[in-house]
N, C-alpha and C positions, 0 to 999 in steps of 0.2 A: 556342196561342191561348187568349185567357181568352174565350172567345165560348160561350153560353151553348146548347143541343139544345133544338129546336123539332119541326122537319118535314124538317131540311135546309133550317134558313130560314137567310138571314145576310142580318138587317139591315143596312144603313150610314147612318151619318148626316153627312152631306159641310157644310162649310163654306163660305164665298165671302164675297167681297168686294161688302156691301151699301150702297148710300147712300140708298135712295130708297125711300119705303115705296111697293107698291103695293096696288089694292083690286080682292078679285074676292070671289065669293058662295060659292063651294066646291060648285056645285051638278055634278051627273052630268052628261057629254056624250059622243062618244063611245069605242068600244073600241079598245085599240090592238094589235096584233099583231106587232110587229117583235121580230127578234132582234140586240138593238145587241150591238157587236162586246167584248166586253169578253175580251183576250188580254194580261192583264200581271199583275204582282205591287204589292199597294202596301205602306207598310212602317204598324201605326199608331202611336199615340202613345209606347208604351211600347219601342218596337221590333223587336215579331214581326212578321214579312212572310207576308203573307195571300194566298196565291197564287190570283189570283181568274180566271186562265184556265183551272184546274183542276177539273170537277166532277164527275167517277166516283162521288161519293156521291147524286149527285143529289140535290143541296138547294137548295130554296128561297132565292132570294135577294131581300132589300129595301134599298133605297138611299133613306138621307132624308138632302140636303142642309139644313146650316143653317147657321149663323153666331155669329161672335164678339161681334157689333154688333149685329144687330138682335134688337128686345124680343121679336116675336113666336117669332123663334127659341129664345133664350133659356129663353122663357117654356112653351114643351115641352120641355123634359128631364127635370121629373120626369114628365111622360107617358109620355116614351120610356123612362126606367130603369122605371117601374113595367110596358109592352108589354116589355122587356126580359127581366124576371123570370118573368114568364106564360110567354114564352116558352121558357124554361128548366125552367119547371116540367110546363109541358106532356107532355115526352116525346115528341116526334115530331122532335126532331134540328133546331131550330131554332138558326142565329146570329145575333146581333146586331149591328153595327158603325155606328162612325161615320168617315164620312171628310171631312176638310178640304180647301177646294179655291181658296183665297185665296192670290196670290202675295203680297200684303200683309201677311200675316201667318205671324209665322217659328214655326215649329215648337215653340220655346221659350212663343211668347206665347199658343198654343195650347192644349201641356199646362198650363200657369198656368191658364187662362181654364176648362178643362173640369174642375177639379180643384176652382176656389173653387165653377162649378157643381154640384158631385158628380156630374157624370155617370158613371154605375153601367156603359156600354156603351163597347170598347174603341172608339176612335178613329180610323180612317185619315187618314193627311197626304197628301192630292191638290194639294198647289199648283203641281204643271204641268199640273193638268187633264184626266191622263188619265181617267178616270172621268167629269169633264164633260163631254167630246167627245164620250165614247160616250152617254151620256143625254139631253145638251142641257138642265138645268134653266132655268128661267125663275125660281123665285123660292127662298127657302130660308124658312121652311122646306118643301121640297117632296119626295114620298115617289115610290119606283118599288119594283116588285115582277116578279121575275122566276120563272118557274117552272121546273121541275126539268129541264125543255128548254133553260131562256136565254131562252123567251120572254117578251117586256114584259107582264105582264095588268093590271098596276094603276100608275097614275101622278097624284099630284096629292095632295090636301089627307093630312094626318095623321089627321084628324075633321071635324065642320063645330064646333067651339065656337068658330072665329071666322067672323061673318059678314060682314064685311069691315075694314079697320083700323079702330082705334078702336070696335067693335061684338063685343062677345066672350059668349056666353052664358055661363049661370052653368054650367052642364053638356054636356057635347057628345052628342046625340042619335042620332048615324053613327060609329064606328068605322071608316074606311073601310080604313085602312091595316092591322089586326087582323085584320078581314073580309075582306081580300084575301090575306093573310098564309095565315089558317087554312081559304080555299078551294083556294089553291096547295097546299098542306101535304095534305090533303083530296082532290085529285086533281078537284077540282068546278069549275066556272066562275064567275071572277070576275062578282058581279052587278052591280057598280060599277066600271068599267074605268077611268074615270078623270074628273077632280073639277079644279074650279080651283082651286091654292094660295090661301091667304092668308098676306102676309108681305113680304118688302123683295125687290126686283128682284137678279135674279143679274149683277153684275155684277163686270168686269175693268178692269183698270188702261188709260188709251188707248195709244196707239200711240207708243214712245219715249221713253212714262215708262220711268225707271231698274228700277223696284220692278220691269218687266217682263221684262227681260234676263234672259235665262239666265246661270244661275252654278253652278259645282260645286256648295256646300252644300244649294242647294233642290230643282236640276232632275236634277245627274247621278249625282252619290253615291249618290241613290235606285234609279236603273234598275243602274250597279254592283252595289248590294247584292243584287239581288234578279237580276240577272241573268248577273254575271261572276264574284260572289266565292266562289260554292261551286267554280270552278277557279283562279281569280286572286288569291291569296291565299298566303303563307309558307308552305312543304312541303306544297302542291298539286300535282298535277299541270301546271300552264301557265309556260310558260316566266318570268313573270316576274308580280308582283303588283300589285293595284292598291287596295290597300288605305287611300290616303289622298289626300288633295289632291294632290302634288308626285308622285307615283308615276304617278295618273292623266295630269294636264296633261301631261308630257313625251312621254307617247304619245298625245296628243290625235289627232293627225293621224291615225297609225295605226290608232286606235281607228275614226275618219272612214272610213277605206277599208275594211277588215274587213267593218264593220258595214251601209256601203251595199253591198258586193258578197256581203251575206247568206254571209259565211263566217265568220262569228261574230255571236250563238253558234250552236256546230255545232247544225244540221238541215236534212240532205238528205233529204227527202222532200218533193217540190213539194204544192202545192194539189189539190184535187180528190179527197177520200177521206175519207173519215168520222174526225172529230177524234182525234187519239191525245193519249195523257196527258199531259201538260206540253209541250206543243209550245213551242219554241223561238225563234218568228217573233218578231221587235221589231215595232211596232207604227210606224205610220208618222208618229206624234208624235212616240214614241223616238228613232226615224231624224233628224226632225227638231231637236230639241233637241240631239244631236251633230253636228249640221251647223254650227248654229248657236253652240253654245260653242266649237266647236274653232274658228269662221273670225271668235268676236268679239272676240279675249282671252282666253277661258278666265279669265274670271272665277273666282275663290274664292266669292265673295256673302259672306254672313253667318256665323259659325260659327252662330248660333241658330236655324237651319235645318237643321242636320244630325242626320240621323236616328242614335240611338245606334249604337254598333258589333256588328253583329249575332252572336251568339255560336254557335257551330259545335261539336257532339258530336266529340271529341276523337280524330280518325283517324278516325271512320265517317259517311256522309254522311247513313245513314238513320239516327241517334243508335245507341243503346248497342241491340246485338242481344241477341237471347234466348238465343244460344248461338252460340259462335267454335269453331270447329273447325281447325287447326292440319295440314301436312303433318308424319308422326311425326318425320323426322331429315329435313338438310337434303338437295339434291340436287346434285351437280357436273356441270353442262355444258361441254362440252370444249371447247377454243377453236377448233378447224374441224373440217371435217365435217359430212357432212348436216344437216340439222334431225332432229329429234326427239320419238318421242311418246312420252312416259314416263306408265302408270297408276299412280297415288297411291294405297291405301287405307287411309283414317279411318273410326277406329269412328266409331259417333253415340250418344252418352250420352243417350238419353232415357225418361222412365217409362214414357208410353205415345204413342198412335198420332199423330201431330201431320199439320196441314196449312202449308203454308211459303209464303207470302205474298211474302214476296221475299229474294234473298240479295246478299250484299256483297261480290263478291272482291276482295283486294287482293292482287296479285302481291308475292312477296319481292325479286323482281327485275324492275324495268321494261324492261331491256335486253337481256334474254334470253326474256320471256313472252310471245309471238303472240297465244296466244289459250287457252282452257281450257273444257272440257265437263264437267259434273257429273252423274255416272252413281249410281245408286242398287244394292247388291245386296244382296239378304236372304235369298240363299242359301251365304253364304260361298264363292262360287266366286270372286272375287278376291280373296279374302284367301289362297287355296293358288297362284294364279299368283304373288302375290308372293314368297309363302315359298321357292320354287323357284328364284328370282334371289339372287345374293349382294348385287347391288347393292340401293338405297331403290326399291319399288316393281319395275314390271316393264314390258316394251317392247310395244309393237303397233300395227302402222299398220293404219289402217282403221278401228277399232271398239277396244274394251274388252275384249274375247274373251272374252266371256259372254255372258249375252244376261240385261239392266240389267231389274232389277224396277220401275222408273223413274227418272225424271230430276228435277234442278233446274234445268239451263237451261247457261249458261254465262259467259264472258267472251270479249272482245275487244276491240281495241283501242280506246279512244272510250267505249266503254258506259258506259251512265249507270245506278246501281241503283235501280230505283223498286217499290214494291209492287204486286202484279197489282189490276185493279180491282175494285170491288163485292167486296169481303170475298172476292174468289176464294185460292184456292192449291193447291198440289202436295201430294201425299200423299207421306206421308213415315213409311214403318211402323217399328214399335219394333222394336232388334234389326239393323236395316240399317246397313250400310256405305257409307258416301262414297266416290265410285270418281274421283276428279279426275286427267281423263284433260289433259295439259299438253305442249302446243307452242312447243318452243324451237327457237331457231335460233340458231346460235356467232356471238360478235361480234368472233373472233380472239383473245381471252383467254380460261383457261379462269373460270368465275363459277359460284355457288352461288345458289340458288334456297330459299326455303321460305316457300310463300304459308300463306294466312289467308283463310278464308269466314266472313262472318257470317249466321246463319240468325236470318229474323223470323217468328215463327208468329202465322196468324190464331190470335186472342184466345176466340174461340169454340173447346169441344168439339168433336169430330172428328166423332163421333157425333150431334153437333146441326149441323153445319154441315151433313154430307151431307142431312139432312131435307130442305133447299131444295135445288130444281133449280139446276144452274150454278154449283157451286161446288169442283167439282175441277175443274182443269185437267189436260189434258197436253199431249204434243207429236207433231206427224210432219214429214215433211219433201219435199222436191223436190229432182231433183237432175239432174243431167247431167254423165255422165262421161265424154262423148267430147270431150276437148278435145283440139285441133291448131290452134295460131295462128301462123301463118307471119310470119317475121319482116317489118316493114315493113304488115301490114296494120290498117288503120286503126277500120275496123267490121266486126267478128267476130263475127255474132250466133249463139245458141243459145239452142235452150227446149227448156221440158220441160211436161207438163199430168197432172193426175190429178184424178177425179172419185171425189164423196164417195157413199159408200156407202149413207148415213145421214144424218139432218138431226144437224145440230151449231152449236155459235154458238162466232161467230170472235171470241180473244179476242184475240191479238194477232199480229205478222206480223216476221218475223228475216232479212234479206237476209244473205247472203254470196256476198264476189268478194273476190279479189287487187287486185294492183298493177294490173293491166292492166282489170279493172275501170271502165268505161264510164258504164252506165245499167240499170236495172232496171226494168220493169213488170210488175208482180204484177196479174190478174184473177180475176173470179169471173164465170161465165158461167153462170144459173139454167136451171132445166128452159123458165123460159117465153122465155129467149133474151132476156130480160134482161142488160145487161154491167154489172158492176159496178165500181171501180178500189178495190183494195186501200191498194196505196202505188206511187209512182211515182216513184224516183228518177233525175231526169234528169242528175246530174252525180255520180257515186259517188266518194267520199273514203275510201280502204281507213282511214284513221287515224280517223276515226269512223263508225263500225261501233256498229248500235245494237237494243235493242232494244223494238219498237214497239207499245205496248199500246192499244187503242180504250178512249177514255173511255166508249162503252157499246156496250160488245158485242152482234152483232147475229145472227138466227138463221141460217143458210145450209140451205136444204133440199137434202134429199136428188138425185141426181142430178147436184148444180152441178159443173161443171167449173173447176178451179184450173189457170191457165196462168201461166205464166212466162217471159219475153221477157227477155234481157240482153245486153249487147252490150258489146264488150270491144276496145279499142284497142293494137296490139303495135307503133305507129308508134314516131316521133322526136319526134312531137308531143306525145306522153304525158308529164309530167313526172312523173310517180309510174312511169315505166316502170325495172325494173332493171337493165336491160342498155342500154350505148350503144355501139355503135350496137346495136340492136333484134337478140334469138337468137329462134329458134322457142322456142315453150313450149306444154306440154302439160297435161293435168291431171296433178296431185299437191299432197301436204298442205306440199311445202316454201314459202316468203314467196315465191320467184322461177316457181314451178309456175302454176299457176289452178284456178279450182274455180268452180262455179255452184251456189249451195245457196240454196234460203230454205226457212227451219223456221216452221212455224205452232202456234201456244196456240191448242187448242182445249178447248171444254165442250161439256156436251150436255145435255137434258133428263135424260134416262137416262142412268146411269152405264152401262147396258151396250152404247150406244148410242156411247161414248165408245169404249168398250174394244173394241170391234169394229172401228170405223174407223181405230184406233192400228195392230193386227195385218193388216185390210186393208192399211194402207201400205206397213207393211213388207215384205208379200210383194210388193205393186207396186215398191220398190225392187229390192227382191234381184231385180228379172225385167230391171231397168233394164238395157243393154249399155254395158260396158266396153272401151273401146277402147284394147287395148293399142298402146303407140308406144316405135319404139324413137329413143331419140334420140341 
């Protein structure tokens, strides 16, 4: 992003399609309080895609529509490059932006028009309006200001130096959109909530003009980029790519049904639970515009609407990591036979004590990798179980067979790798070994394995990060190990609950189940009897398996009870089921077994507050009953 640090502000300046000048006074009226929905990515001028559902930094954000046409708009840009620059200079983590939102005008006539203006602030191209539906501007140019919540606190004039068209003072006397900027930033209350623009009417094209139709180049290529192509894309993980006109249209249709029965793109966790981090939901314009191209034509539109081709860190999703660590020699899995837990350990080459923000794994083999757990030791006790194996590495079901000086998390199947939020991460001491414990299962030939993790460290000293509360993480877990699911039974429910020892703030939430894998509901039940809903998945998809970070983590007091509700289908009706007709199945770590787990990221005020409740669990686990089955 070339977007310049303010407060966590990120200005926009949006464009549209004006014909008509109108006239208001820009005087104060009153406060507004909503939080418009803004759930999408837009791409701007120059082609970085600005993921504006996303806010874990908690910034500020301003939105000033303007335009291509009209004088008044025009006529603030160097206002806004010079509010642009302050901003920047300020220091409190301000951005800037502008976004276009004229179907009239194509992408190309755009960057021209903002380039001969020298506007100094990057651009966003809105011309299907997502960003206008969720604001609703009335004129351009017209400013909104959001706070580090999403809430609306300021809406309306840029300044008062025009008093209405044709009536401009020589100097403008109100700041209003600076002022609202640097009270959001400030954490203060807007004293001016909102002001009437002055400038030309926000308007669109009518009803069955041409310019309005949806077409790939203006309306779909954009939500592609920013929604499908970091899997759909040439040696991606998705079955096939959509990386251009002719590739898209052919599966329009398809694209059509997916996308209405919300199974693309993957995100099963229904509503109702405090935002996690890049949530996945299409927005229901998105919906719309695929409805709409695929049942009109599928239209191309214009090439000079197409948003450059967005360019992709070469095999890593989270760009170039800070350090790849490597399994040392490869590993051969055998072509039948059980499943398999083979422990990996890699040194970790670092100077000194690091905190790990987020990691990257890439399996060496897609065909044989389940899933993988990243165990931490800095005692060298698995570096002597491996030595003791002739083969790569060493076996053990159940655990690592050590007891792990911490973790980095893991993989499975679907996982998406994103950075934990607010500058959190895992401790990661100098001297430690990477214990990557890995689950395969034969595919009937035998095949060779040798994955790759990438480790990203927060940017800050170890030593300076822990100063602030909330900023290690770790992990515990939930589980149930009596499983017995009779073949043919359809809802199999079990739970499991543990109660926090300690107050702690939940950072993020880890569901696992099998094939037979149902639904999950994760709760948090407070001392005052308060219920709170975690995550709630009502339709579980084992092939995306994820892991779930709160865009702001939130405190849990002490006493709260963590309960666990899932429910598991071993019918004919299952189509993820692996047996036809339907076996009994039990718990166990093979793909055809079952398991009830969800692991929780937690912080805490206190690091010792942390480190108590981690060893609490664990004895709550180890007290948990195991029900042997013989089958």
């Amino acid at each position: 992003m070339r977007a310049s640090l303010l407060c966590g502000v990120t200005a926009f300046v949006g464009l549209s399609m004006l014909a008509v000048y109108a006239q208001s006074n820009g005087q104060p009226t009153t406060k507004t309080a909503n939080r418009p929905a803004i759930t999408f990515s837009l791409i701007d001028l120059n082609g970085t895609i600005h993921s504006l559902e996303q806010n874990d930094n908690r910034r500020v954000r301003a939105f000033v529509f303007v335009s291509t046409e009209c004088p008044v708009s025009n006529g603030y840009i160097k206002t806004l490059n010079e509010l642009h620059a302050k901003l920047g200079k300020s220091g409190k983590g301000a951005e800037f932006f502008g976004v276009v939102s004229d179907p009239t005008v194509t992408r190309t006539q755009a960057v021209k028009h903002f380039a001969e203006f020298k506007a100094e602030f990057p651009v966003l191209f809105d011309a299907s309006g997502l960003l206008a539906q969720a604001l609703k501007p009335s004129h351009v140019p017209e400013a909104f200001v959001l706070d580090r919540d999403g809430k609306l606190v300021y809406r309306g004039a840029i300044d008062n130096s025009w008093e209405a068209i044709g009536r401009r003072r020589p100097k403008a006397e109100n700041e209003y959109l600076a002022d609202a900027i640097n009270s959001a930033c400030d954490g203060k209350p807007v004293t001016i909530a909102e002001t009437k623009p002055v400038g030309c009417l926000f308007e669109t094209p009518p009803p069955g003009d041409e310019r309005s139709a949806v077409t790939y180049s203006r309306d779909i290529a954009p939500i592609i980029q920013t929604r499908c192509l970091n899997c759909h894309r040439e040696g991606q993980v998705a079955p096939f790519a959509l990386d251009d006109y002719h590739q898209t249209a052919k599966r329009a249709e398809q694209i059509l049904k997916v996308t209405q029965d919300r199974i693309m793109p993957p995100w099963i966790p229904s509503l109702g639970h405090d935002k996690f981090v890049a949530e996945r939901w299409l927005t229901d314009r998105e919906l719309e515009l695929f409805k709409t191209w695929a049942e009109s034509g599928r239209a191309k539109g214009d090439d000079a609407d197409l948003p450059p081709a967005p360019k992709f860190a070469d095999g890593w999703r989270l760009g170039q990591p800070d350090l790849i660590v490597k399994m040392v020699e490869p590993f051969s899995v055998p072509a039948d036979g059980p499943d398999l837990l083979q422990n990996f350990v890699i040194p970790i080459s670092i100077s000194e004590d690091k905190l790990v923000a987020a990691i990257e794994f890439h399996p060496g083999n897609k065909r044989v990798c389940h899933h993988s757990v990243l165990f931490l030791d800095d005692s060298g006790a698995a570096h002597k179980l491996d030595k003791a194996t002739p083969e790569p590495g060493y076996a053990n079901f159940g655990g690592p067979g050590f007891l792990p000086s911490g973790a980095l998390g893991g993989w499975s199947v679907g996982n998406t790798p994103r950075p934990l939020p607010n500058g959190m991460g895992r401790y990661l001491k100098r001297g430690s070994d990477l214990v990557v414990q890995m689950h395969y299962h034969p595919t009937g030939k035998q095949e060779t394995d040798q994955s790759e993790i990438g480790l990203y460290f927060v940017k800050k000293p170890v030593a300076e990060s822990l100063k602030e509360p909330a900023k290690l993480v770790g992990s515990i877990w939930m589980a149930n190990y009596e499983m017995d699911i009779a073949a043919g039974t359809k809802d199999y429910l079990r739970s499991t609950s543990y109660t926090l020892p300690r107050d702690v703030i939940m950072v993020g939430v880890v569901p696992h189940m099998h094939l037979l894998g149902k639904a999950m509901k994760v709760t948090a039940t407070l001392p005052d009897k308060t219920e709170k809903t975690l995550i709630d998945i009502k339709n579980w998809n084992y092939n995306w398996q994820d892991e779930y970070y709160y865009e702001r983590p939130f405190k849990l007091p002490e006493g709260t009870r963590l309960d666990v509700e899932a429910v598991f289908d071993n019918s004919a009706d299952n189509p993820s089921n692996p047996s036809s007709p339907p076996k009994r199945v039990t718990w166990g770590d093979g793909t055809k077994d079952e398991m009830l787990f969800c692991f929780f990221l937690l912080s805490a005020e206190k690091t010792e507050d942390l480190i108590h409740v981690i060893f609490d669990n664990l004895k709550h686990d180890s007290m948990q009953p195991r029900k042997v089955v013989e089958k």
